[in-house]
N, C-alpha and C positions, 0 to 999 in steps of 0.2 A: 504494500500500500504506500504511494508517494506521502511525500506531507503537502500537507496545507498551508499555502504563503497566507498570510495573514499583515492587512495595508498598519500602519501607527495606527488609525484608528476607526474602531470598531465598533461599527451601532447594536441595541439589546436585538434590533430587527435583525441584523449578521449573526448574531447569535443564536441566533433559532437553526439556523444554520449550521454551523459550525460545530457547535457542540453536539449535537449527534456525529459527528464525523469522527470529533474523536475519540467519544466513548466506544462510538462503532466498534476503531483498531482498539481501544483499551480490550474489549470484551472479546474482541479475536484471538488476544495470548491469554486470557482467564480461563477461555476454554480450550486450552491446551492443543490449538491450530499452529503447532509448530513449524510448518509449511505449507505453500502449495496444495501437497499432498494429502495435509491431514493428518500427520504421524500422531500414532496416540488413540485416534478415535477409528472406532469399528465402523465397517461396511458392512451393509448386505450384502454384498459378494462372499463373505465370512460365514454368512450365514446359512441355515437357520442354526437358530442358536438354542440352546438348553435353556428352556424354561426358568425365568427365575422372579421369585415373590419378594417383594421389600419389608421386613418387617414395620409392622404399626410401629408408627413414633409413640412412644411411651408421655410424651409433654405435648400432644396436637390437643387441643381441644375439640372433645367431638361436640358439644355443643352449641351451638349456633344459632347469633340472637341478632337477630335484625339493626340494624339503624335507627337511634329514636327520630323521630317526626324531624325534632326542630333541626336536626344536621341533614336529612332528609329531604329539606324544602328547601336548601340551598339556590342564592343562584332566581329565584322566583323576577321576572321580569315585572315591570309597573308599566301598566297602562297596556298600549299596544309593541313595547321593547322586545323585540325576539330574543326568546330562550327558545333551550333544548336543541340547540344549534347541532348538524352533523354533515357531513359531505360523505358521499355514497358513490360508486363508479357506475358508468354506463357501460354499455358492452365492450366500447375499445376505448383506447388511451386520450382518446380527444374529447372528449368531452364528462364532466361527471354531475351530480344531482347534486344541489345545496339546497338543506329542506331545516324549516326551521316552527315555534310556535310562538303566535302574539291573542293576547287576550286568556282571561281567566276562563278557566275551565268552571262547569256548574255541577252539583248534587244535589240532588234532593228531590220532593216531592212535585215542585213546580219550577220545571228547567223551560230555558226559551235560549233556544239553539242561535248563537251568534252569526250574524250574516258575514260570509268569508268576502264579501264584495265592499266592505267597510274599510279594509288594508289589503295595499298594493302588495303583491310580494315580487319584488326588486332586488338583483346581487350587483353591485360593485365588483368588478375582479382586473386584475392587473398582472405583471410578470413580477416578480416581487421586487422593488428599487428601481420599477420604470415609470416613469412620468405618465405615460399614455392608459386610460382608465377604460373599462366596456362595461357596461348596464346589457341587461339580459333581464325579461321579465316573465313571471313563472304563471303557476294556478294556485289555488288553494280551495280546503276543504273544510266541512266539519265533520264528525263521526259522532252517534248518539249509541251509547250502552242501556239497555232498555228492560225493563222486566214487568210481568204482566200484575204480579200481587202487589195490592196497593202497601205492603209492611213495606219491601224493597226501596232504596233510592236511587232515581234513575242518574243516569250520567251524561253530559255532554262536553265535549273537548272545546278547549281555544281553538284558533282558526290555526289548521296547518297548513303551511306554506311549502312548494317544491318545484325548485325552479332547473333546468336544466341547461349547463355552460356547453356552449359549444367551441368549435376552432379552437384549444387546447396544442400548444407544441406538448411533444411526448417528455418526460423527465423532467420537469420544470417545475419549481414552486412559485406556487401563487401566492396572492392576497387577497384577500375580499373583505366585502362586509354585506347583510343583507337585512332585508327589513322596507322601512316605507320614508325616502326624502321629503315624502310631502307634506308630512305630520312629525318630521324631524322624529322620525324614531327607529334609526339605522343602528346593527349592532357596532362593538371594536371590531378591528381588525382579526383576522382568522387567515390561516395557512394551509395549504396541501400542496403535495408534492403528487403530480398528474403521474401513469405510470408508462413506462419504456415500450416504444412499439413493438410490436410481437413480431419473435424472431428469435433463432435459436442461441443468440451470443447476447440480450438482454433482457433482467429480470430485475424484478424488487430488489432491495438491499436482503428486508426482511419482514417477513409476516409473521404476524400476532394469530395463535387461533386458541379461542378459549369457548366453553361453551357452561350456560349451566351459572351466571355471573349470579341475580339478583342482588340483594340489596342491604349485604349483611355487613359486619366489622372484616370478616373473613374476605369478601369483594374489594373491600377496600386493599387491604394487601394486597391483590393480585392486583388489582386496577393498576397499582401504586409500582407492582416489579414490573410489569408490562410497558408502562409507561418509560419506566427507567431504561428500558432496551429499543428504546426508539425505533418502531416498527413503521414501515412505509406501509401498509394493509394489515385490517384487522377484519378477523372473521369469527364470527359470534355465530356459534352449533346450537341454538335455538334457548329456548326456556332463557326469557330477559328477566323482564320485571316481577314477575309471582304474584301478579295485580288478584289471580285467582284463589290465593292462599287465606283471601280476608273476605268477609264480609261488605254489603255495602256500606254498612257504617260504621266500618273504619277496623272493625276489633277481628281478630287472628282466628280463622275457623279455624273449629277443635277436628274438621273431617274433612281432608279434601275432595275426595270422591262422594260428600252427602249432597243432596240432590234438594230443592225446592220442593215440598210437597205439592204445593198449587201447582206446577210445572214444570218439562223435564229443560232445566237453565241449572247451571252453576251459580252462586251469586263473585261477583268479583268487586273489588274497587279500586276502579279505574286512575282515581287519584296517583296512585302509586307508580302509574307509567308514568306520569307526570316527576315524581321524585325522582324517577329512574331516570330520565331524561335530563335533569338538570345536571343530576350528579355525575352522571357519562360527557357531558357536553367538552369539558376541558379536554378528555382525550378523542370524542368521534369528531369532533369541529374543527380537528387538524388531521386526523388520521381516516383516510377514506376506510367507512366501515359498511361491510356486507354482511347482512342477518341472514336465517332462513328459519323458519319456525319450531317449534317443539309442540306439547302437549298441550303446556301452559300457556301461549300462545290463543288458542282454541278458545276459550272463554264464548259458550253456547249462550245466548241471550233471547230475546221474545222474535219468534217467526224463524226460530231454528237458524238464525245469525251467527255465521263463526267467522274468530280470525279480524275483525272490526279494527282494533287496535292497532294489530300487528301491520293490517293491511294500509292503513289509513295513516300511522306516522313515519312509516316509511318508505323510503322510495329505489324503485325497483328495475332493473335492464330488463323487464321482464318483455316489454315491446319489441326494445331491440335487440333481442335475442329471438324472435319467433315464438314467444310463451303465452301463452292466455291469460296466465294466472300469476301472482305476486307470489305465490307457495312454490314456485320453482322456476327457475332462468338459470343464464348462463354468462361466463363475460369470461375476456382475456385481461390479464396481467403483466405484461412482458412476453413470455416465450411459454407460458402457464395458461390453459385453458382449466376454470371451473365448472363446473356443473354442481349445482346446487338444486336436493332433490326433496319431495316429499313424502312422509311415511303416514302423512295424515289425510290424506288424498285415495283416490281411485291410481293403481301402480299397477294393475293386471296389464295383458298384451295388447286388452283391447282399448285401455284407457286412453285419454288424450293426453296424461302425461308419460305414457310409453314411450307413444309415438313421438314426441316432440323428442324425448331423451334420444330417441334411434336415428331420428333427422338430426339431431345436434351433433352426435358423436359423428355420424356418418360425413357433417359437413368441417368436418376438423382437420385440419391440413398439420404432421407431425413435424412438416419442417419448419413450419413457422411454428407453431408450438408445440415441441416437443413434450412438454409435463402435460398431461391428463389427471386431475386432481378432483373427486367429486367431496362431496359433503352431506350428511342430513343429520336428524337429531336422533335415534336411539339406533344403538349397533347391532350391526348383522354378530359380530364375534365381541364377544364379553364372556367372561369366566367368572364375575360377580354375579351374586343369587339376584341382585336386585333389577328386575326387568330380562332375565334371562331368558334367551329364544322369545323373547316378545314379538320380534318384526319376522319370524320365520318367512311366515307367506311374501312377506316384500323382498327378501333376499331368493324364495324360491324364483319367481317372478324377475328378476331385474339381474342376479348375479353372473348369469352368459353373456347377455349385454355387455358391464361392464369389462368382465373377463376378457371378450373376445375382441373388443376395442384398446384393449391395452392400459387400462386405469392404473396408475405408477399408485396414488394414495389417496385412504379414505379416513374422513375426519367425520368423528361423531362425538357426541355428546348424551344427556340421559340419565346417565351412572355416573352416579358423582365419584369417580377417581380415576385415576391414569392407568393405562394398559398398552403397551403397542403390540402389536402381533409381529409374527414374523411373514412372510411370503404365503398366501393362503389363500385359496380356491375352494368353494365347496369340502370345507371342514377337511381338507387336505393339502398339506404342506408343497408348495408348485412356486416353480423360483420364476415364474412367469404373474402369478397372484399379485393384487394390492397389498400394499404394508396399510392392515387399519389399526390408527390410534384413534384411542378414545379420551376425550380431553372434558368429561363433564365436569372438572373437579374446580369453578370459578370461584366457590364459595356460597352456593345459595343455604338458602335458610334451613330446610330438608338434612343437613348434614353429611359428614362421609359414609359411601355404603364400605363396609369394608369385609363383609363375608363373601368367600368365596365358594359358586356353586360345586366345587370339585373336593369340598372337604366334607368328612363324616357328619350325615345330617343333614347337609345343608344345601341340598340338591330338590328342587322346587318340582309336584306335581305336575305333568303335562296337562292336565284336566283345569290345572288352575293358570295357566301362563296366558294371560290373555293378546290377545293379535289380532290387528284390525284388519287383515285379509281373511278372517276365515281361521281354520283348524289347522295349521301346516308345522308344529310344533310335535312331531313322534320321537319314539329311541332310535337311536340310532343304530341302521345296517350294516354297518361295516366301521374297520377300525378297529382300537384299540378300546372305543368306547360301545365296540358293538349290542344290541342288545338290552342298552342301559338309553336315561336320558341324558344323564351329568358321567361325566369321566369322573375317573377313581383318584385324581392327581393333577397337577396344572397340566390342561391340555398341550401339545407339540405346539400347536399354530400359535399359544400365548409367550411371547419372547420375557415380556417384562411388566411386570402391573404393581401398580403403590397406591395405597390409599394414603392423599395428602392433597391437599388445594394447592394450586398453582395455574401456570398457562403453559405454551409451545410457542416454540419460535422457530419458524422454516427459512430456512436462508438457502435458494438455487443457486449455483455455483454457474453451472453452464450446462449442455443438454445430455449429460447424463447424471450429474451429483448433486444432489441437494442436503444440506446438513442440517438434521433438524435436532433441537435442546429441548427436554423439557424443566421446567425452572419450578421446584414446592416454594412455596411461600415462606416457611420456615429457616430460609436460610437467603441469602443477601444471590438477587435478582439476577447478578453474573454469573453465578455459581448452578450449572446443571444438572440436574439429578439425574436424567439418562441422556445420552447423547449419542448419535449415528449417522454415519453418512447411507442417506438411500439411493441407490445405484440402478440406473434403468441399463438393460441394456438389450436393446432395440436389435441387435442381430441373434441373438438367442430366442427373441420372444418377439416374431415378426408380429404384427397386427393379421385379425383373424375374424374381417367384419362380416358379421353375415347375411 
């Protein structure tokens, strides 16, 4: 890595700059990248490797207590001032969505939904230290959470705003501000760094992927070591705010899965994405961030409404990607195609998100992007009890697909703690298979799972595993685990699993190495608790579309 010339002097605005750069190289010799090469850290080419469990931290706190209110409500804008500020990518590098919210949110018995046609939603953006300014002007919306028994209190949002930048150079940090000049109520100044045109010699520095955050003291660390590793993309594996953990008026259900008697709705409060939103803002409003939904997410409301939230405060390539639907899209990143997928959706062959997944992979060109990278929320391969074989039928369904297109890595979330797999196909060890890590461990309120279905006892009826496709959860035919539901011992395909909160950090090298770290919370943010280079290699494991 060269240095950095650096002029006498230096505005706090070069600083935004610069100081990622040189934590960057500080964090390249912490993690023992003694060259080039890597010396020190394992490949997949090494592998598969012998199964290995981390023992429980004796000093983790498994208890997990939310955020009170008043630190919670941070950040609350006055008047019509944009908060919950975030910048999102569109499908290619030129252009990305800045989506923000102005006006008070309502609850209660008698809401009267704020007219979005009352503020402009306008971005300022610029090349960052250039005189020359661009205005770009968006839509906005409001979203109402709704429930039929008059006990309930209904909800409606502040107006959210989403505006889309276009003509973007590739690699470039911006400036902006956004909100309404008219009514002088524009926010500070805000940053993003646009991403490298796609191609096999340019990618991110490094991506953030965490999944499972909410909105606890435990989030806060992770928010806080994530941040410290200055990631150029972040990507959130569904379950944000836990807005469904509460009641409408405000107090902590004692049942998640209890149900309205007057009606089959969960109750949620909606407030809470609102907290969520302010308290993410310092890192999504510089760091382009891509969600894709979870469970909790979902929040059922009157006329069988899902997804409201989710769908409404943020903003989605879903267009331009070919997608119908905000629940699933696609985008490049440099020389990295994502696919971003739903397990709460229709996933059979016949579905419309099949077919889009089989146009999308099929329209993917490996020389301009070489990494194939998908993502959803609860895993095909987990060895914890909690949510085990839950998505059977979506992996029966989808996993030749991916297979046969070549997918290098799969990121999920769900199970709150860290697992990577090794190389793995159809419950069979295949140096052609994705490496799935599971990264649900953000910190939510729920706690760490830490029992493992392969240990005596603790291996979960199939009669009780519930999956949204249907019954496709039996013992298994073959193998080591033949005969049985749960293996007797950490299964071959599981490489490495910890229960402990934390995130991952992917850093692609060039079009065959990427070097991913995952970082516990418990120990200072440069310091990796597993660490591997993933190795494609594209003449062993031609693509096999079919």
């Amino acid at each position: 890595m060269g240095l950095v010339s650096v002029s006498d002097s230096v505005s706090v605005s070069e600083l935004f700059v610069l100081i990622p750069l040189c934590l960057s190289f500080l964090l390249s010799l912490r993690l023992r990248c003694v060259d080039g090469d890597g010396i020190g850290i394992p490949t997949t080419l090494e592998g598969p490797f012998k199964p290995v469990t981390a023992p429980l931290d004796k000093n983790l706190r498994l208890n997990v207590s939310d955020l009170p209110y008043v630190l919670q409500n941070n950040a609350q804008g006055e008047g019509f001032q944009p908060e919950q500020i975030s910048v999102s990518l569109s499908a290619r590098y030129d252009s990305v969505w800045i989506s923000w919210i102005t006006g008070e949110f309502q609850i209660g018995d008698n809401i009267s939904p704020l007219d979005p046609q009352l503020v402009q939603s306008i971005v300022y953006f610029r090349v960052f230290r250039s005189s020359l300014t661009y205005q770009t002007e968006g839509y906005s919306l409001v979203y109402n959470q709704l429930y039929p028994p008059d006990s309930l209190q209904n909800y409606t949002s502040g107006i959210i705003h989403h505006v889309l930048i276009t003509g973007l150079q590739p690699n470039t940090l911006y400036e902006y501000e956004c909100g309404d000049p008219s009514i002088s109520a524009m926010s500070s100044s805000h940053y993003f760094r646009t991403m490298p045109v796609s191609g096999s010699s340019d990618y991110p520095n490094r991506i953030a992927v965490v999944g499972d955050l909410g909105l606890t003291y435990n989030t806060t660390a992770t928010v806080a070591h994530l941040m410290s590793n200055h990631p150029d993309l972040l990507l959130l594996i569904g379950d944000l705010s836990y807005a469904d953990l509460y009641l409408t008026n405000g107090t902590k259900s004692s049942c998640y899965s209890c149900q309205s008697i007057e009606s089959p709705i969960q109750e949620t409060y909606q407030p809470r994405w609102d907290y969520w939103g302010r308290y993410m803002q310092p890192l999504v409003s510089n760091v382009p961030t891509m969600v894709i939904e979870g469970e909790h997410e979902i929040e059922r409301q009157a006329e069988n409404q899902t997804f409201a939230a989710y769908s409404s405060r943020f903003a989605f390539p879903s267009e331009e990607s070919g997608s119908s639907s905000s629940l699933y899209y696609s985008f490049n990143a440099g020389g990295i195609h994502f696919v971003m997928l739903s397990a709460y959706i229709d996933y059979d062959k016949s579905s419309d998100q099949y077919k889009w997944l089989e146009s999308d992979l099929g329209d993917v060109d490996r020389e301009v992007t070489p990494w194939l990278i998908a993502a959803w929320h609860p895993p095909w391969y987990s060895t914890y009890s909690a949510h085990y074989r839950e998505v059977e039928c979506m992996r029966v369904e989808m996993e030749d697909l991916l297979y046969h297109y070549g997918v290098d890595i799969v990121f999920n979330g769900h199970v709150h703690a860290y697992e990577r797999s090794n190389r793995v196909y159809n419950y069979s060890l295949d140096p052609c298979g994705p490496v799935f890590i599971l990264v649900g461990d953000g910190g939510n309120v729920e706690g760490l799972d830490i029992v493992h279905a392969d240990e005596p006892g603790n291996c979960p009826e199939p009669s009780t595993t519930p999956d949204m496709g249907g019954s496709c959860a039996f013992n298994f035919t073959s193998g080591p685990a033949s005969g049985k539901f749960c293996w007797d011992r950490q299964p071959d395909y599981s490489a490495y699993r910890e229960s402990s909160f934390g995130h991952g950090i992917l850093e692609v090298k060039n079009e065959t190495h990427a070097l991913w770290s995952w970082h516990r919370n418990q120990e200072f943010y440069e310091i990796a608790g597993d660490i591997i280079y993933i190795v494609r290699e594209p003449n062993r494991c031609p693509l096999q579309p079919k």
